[in-house]
N, C-alpha and C positions, 0 to 999 in steps of 0.2 A: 632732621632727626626728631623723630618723638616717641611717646611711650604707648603703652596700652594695658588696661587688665579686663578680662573676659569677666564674667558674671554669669554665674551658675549654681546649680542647686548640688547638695553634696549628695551622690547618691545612697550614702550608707544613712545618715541621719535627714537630711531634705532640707537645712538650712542653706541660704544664699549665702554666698561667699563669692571674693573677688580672689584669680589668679591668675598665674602667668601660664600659659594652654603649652606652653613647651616644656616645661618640668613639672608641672602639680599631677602627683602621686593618680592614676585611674585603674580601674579595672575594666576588661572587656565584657560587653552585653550584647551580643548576637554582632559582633566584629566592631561596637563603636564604644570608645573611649568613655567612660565616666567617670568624672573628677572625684574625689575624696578632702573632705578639708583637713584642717589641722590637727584640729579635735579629736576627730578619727582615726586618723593616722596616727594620734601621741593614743588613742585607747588603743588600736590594734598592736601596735610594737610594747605596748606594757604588757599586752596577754603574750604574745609571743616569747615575752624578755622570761616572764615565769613559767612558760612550757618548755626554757631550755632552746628557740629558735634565733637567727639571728634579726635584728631587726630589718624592717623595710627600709631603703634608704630615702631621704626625702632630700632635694637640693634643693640648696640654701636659697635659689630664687624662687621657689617653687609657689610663694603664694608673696611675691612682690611684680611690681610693674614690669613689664619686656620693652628693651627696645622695640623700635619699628625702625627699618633702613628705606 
């Protein structure tokens, strides 16, 4: 058993960040997944929190290590 974290660029702001590729928060880009970091995601759910929407959900492993089986 081991672990793993991806390494990629956040598409909303362009900072590298490490996550876990089966729960960290994406958007689609012409059919392919683009990660979102943390940051992002706590700016995006504060604009929504004050326009009245619900937030995005982010889990809780979303930007920690994944198993590997």
């Amino acid at each position: 058993m081991g672990f793993m974290m991806v390494l990629g660029n956040c598409y909303a702001c362009g900072i590298i960040f490490s996550f876990n590729a089966d729960w960290v928060p994406s958007i689609r880009i012409e059919g392919v997944r683009e990660p979102l970091c943390r940051d992002c995601m706590n700016r995006v759910n504060r604009l929504r929190a004050d326009n009245g929407v619900d937030a995005i959900y982010i889990h809780p492993d979303a930007y920690e290590p994944q198993e590997v089986t």
